[in-house]
C-alpha positions in Angstrom: 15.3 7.3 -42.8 13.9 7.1 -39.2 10.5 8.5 -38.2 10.4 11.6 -36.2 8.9 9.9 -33.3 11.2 7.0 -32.7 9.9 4.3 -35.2 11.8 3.3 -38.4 10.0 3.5 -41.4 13.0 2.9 -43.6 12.0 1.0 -46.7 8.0 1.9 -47.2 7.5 3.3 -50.4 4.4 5.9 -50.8 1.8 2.8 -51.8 2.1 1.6 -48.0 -0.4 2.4 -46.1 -0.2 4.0 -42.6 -2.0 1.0 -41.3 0.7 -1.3 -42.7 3.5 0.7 -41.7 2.4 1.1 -38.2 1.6 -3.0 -37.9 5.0 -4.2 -39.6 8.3 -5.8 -37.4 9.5 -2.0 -36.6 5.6 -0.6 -36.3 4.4 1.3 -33.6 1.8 -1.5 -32.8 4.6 -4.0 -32.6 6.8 -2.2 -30.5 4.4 -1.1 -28.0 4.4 -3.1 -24.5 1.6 -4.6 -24.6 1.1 -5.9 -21.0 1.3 -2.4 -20.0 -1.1 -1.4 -21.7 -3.5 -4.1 -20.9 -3.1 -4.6 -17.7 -3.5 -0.2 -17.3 -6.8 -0.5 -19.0 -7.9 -3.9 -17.0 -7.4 -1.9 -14.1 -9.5 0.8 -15.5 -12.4 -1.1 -15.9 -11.7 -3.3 -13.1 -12.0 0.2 -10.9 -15.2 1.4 -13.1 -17.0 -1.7 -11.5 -16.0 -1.0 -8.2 -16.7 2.5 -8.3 -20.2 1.9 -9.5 -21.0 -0.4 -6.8 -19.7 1.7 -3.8 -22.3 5.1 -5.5 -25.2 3.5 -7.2 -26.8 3.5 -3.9 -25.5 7.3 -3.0 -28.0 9.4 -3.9 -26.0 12.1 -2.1 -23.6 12.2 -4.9 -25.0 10.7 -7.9 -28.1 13.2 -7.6 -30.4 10.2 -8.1 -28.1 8.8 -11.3 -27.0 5.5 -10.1 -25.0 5.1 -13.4 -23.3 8.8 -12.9 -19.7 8.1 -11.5 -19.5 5.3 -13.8 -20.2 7.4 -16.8 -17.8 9.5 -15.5 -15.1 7.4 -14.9 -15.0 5.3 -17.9 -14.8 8.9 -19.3 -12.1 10.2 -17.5 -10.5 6.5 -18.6 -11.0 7.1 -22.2 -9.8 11.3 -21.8 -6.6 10.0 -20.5 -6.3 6.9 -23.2 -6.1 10.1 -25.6 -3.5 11.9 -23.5 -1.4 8.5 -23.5 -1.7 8.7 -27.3 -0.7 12.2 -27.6 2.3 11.3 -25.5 3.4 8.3 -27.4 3.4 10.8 -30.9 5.1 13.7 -29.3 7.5 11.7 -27.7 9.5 11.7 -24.3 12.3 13.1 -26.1 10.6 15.6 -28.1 8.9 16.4 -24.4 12.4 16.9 -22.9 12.4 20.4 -25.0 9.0 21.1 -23.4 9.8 20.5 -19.9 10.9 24.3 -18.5 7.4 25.4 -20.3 5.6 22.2 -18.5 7.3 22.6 -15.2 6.3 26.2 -14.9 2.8 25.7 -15.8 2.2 23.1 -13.5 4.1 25.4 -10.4 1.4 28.2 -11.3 -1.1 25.6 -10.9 -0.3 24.4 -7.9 0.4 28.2 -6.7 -3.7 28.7 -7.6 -4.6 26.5 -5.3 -3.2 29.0 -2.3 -5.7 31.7 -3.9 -9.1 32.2 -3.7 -9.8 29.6 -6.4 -8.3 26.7 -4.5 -11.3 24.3 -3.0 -11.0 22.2 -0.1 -12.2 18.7 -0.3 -12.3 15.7 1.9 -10.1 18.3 4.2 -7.4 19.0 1.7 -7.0 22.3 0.4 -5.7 20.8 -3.4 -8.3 21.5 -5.7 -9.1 24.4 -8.0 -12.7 24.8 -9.2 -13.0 25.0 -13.1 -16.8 24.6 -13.0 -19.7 23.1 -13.8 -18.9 20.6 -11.2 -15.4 19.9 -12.6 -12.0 20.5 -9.9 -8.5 20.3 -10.8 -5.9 18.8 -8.7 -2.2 20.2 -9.8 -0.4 18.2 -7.6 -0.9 15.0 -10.0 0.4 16.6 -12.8 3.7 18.2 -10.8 4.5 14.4 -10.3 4.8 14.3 -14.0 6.9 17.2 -14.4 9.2 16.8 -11.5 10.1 13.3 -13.0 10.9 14.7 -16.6 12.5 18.3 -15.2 14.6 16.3 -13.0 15.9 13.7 -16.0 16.2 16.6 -17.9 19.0 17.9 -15.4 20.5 14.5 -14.6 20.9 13.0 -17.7 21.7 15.9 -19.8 25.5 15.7 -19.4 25.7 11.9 -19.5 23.5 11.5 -22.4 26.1 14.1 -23.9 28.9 11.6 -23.4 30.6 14.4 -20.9 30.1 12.3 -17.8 29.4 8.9 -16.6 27.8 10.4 -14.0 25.7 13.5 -12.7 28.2 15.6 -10.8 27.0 17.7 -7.6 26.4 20.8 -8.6 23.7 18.9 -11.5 21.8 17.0 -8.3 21.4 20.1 -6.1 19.8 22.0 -9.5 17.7 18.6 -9.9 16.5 18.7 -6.1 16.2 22.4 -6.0 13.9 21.9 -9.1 12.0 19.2 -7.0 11.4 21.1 -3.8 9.9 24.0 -5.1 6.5 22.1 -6.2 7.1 20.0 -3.1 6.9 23.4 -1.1 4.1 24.6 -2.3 2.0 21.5 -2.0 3.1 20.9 1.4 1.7 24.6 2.4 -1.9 23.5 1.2 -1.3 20.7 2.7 -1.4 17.8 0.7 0.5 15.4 2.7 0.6 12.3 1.0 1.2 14.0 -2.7 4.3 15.1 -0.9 5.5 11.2 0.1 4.8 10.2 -3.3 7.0 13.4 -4.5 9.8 12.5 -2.0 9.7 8.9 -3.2 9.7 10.2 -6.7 12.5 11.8 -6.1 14.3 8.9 -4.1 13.9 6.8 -7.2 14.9 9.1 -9.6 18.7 10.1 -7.7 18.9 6.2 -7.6 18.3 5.3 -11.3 20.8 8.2 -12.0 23.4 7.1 -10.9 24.2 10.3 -8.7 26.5 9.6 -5.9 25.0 7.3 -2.4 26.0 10.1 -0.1 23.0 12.3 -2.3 20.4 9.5 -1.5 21.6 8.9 2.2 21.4 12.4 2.8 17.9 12.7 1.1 16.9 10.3 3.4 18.4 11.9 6.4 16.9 15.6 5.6 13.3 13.5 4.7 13.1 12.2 8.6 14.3 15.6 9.8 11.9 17.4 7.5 9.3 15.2 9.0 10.5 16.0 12.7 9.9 19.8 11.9 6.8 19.5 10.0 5.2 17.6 13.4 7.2 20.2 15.6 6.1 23.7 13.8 2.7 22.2 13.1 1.8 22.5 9.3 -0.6 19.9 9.4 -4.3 20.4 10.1 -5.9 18.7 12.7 -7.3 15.7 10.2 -4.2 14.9 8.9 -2.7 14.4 12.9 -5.7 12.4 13.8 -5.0 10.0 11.0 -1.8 9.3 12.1 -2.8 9.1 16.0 -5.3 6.3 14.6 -2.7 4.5 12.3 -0.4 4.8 15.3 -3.3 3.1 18.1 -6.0 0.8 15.8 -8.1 1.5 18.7 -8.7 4.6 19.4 -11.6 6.5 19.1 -13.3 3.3 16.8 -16.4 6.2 16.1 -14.9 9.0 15.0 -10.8 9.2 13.8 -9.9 5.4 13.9 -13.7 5.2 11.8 -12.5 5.2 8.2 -9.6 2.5 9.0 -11.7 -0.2 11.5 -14.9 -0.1 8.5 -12.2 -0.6 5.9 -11.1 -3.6 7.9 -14.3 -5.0 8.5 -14.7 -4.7 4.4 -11.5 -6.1 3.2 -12.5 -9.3 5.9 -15.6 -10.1 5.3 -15.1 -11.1 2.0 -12.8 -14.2 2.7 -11.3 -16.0 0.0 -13.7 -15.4 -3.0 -16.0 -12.4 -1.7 -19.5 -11.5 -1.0 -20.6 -10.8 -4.3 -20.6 -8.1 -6.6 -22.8 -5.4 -5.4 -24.0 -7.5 -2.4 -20.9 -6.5 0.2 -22.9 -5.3 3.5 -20.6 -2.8 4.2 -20.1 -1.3 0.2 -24.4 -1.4 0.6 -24.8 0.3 3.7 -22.2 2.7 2.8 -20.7 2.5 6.0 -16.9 3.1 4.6 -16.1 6.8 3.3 -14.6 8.0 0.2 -15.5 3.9 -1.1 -15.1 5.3 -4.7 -11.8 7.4 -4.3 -9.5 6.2 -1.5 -10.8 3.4 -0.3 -12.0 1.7 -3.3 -9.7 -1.1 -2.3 -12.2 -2.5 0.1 -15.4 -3.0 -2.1 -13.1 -5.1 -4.2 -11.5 -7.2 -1.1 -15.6 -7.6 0.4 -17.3 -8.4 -2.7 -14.3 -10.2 -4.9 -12.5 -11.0 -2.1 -9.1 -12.5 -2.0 -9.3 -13.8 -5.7 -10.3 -10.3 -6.7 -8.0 -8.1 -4.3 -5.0 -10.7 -5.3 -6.0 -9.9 -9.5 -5.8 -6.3 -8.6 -2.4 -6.9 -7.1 -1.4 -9.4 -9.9 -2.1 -6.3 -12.6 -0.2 -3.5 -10.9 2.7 -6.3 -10.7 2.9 -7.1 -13.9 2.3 -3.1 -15.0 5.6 -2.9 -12.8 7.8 -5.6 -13.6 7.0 -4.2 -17.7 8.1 -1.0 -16.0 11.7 -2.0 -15.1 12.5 -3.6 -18.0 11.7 -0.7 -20.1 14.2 0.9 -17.6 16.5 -1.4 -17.8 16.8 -1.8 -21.5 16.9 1.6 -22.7 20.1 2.8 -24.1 19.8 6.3 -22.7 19.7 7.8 -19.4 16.7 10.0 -19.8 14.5 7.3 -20.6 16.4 5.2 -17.9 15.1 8.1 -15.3 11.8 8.6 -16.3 10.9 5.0 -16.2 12.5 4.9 -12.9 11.0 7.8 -11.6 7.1 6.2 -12.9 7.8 3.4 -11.0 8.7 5.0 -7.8 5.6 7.0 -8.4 3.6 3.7 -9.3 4.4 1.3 -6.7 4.7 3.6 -3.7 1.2 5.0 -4.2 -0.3 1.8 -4.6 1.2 0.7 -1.7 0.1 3.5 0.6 -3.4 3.3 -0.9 -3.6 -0.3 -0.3 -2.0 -0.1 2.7 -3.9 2.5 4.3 -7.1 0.0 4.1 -5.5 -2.7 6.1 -4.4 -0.7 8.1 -0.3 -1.1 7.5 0.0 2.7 6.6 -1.2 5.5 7.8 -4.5 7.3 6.4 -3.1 10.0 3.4 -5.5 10.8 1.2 -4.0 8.7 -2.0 -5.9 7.2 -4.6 -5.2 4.2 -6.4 -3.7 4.2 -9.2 -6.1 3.4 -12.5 -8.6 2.1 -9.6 -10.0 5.5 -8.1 -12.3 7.3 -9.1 -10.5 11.2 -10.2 -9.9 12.7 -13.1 -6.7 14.7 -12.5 -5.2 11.5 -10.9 -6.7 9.3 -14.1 -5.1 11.5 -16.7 -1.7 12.0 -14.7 -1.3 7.7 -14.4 -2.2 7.3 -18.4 0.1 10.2 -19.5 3.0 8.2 -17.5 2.0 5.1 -19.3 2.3 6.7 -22.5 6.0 7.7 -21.5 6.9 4.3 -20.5 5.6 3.3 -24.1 7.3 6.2 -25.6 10.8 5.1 -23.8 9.8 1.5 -25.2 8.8 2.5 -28.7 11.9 4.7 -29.3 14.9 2.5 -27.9 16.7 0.3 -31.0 15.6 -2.8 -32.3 18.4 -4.4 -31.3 18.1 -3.6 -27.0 
């Protein structure tokens, strides 16, 4: 018989052992993509080391522990490992049932941020205080949910054999699903959550096979919706100022073009095999802000340099090319979506992120993804990875 999360275990008599069922041909172990998996963690730790180097000399915010957002990351690292694992056993498909319960829990969270518990940090009102020096940020977890509630609604039908594609009526239920989070999180605002959404979104209509004109028009009411959010002003002043200094490298070097021109000097200092680890003069002198979050990018291009940055690049490649296979080989729409949706999520973010510090994108407030330092952000990129493995783990032998 099959196993009620997506592995066979046809054939094992009660005197196997869990460990020999898990490690045979149709085991989980086997059937797990590896290279995701390895290069998510490498990433991890690659980021734990760069985050330690850009606070051990911030007394500031380590309180006089140089070893304290180390700790603390490899900890968020091993809390979202967990959440991957829990993932993986309930199962994307067993999740699919979940999704109305997991969509409107993470809409109430994001609606807590508008109250009094919401905190505002580095300018953006998208964090709600738990305590003892813990925050939440909602809007990593509605990228989740707004990838599986919007499968959920696209692939229902098709996965039903009713339709070889989702008809109209099914993508304005999936988008209205979508903007609702989208909304909220613009009203706090978190501007560059809401990119990621919207490219979410983009990458989920196109791996659904809905019709061109939905994506065309997506893209038409996105620049329009852009237009008005610049017109009616809903951004806070910060948030204009970075894109004045995306838009003119030069202006104002000392105050809003100061993040982007000391992430430059950073990223080329370090030349083809870096400065050093923990001996980059700018990481040292702390002249970059948010090193450990945002702009963690730059302590590896000044003290690995190029070798180091590239390796970075290498991993979320290969983390992404794993990604679309899964996609492309599973025999179900769903899965087809969700993978779709991750990587949309995956490879735009890391893009901005990386971006931003060279000055090809504007400034947004984006960490990178397994890099930064964050909790939320950490256990929102390994709870995707354990779908990706769930999709892989569950599709048959034979695909």
């Amino acid at each position: 018989m099959s196993g009620s999360h997506g592995f066979s275990v046809s054939g094992y008599g009660p005197e196997r052992s869990w460990l020999s069922r898990v490690t045979a041909r149709d085991g989980l172990l086997r059937r797990l993509d590896w290279p995701i998996l390895l290069s998510a963690l490498a990433l991890s730790l690659i980021g734990a080391v760069l985050v330690y180097s850009a606070t051990r000399n911030r007394t500031e915010l380590t309180g006089g522990d140089p070893y304290n957002f180390l700790f603390r990351h490899l900890l968020n690292t091993g809390i979202g490992i967990v959440l991957m694992i829990g993932t993986i056993w309930l199962g994307h498909r067993n999740l699919r049932t979940a999704v109305p319960i997991l969509y409107g829990v993470s809409v109430f969270l994001v609606l807590l941020v508008l109250t009094p518990l919401g905190a505002t940090i580095n300018g953006a009102h998208a964090w709600i205080v738990i305590g003892g020096g813990f925050t939440l940020q909602p809007s990593e977890f509605v990228k989740v949910t707004i990838i599986l509630g919007m499968a959920m609604l696209l692939a229902a039908r098709v996965d039903a054999g009713d339709r070889a594609h989702p008809g109209h009526r099914t993508v304005v239920q999936a988008l209205g699903l979508a903007v609702i989070p989208i909304v909220i999180v613009l009203l706090m605002p978190d501007l560059g959550s809401v990119m990621v959404m919207a490219m979410i979104v983009l990458g989920v209509l196109l791996a659904s096979g809905a019709s061109n004109r939905w994506v065309f028009g997506l893209l038409g009411t996105g620049a329009l919706g852009a237009i008005a959010v610049w017109q009616l002003n809903v951004l806070d002043e910060y948030q204009i100022n970075r894109f004045a200094a995306f838009a003119n490298p030069e202006l104002d070097p000392a105050g809003v073009g100061y993040n982007t021109n000391q992430a430059r000097i950073a990223i080329g200092s370090g030349g083809l095999s870096g400065m050093g680890l923990f001996k980059g003069s700018q990481t040292t002198g702390q002249f970059v802000p948010e090193q450990q979050t945002d702009f963690v990018f730059t302590v590896a291009g000044e003290e690995l340099g190029f070798v180091g940055a590239g390796l970075i690049l290498v991993l979320l490649g290969v983390l992404l090319w794993r990604a679309c296979r899964i996609a492309r080989e599973t025999t179900e729409l769903y899965g087809t979506i969700v993978a779709a949706g991750i990587i949309a999520w995956f490879a735009f973010q890391s893009f901005e992120n990386i971006g931003m510090t060279l000055g090809i994108m504007p400034v947004a407030g984006l960490p990178l993804p397994f890099v930064s330092y964050g909790g939320s952000a950490m256990f929102a990129v390994w709870v995707a990875v354990g779908l990706l493995q769930s999709i892989r783990v569950q599709r048959p032998l034979s695909a």
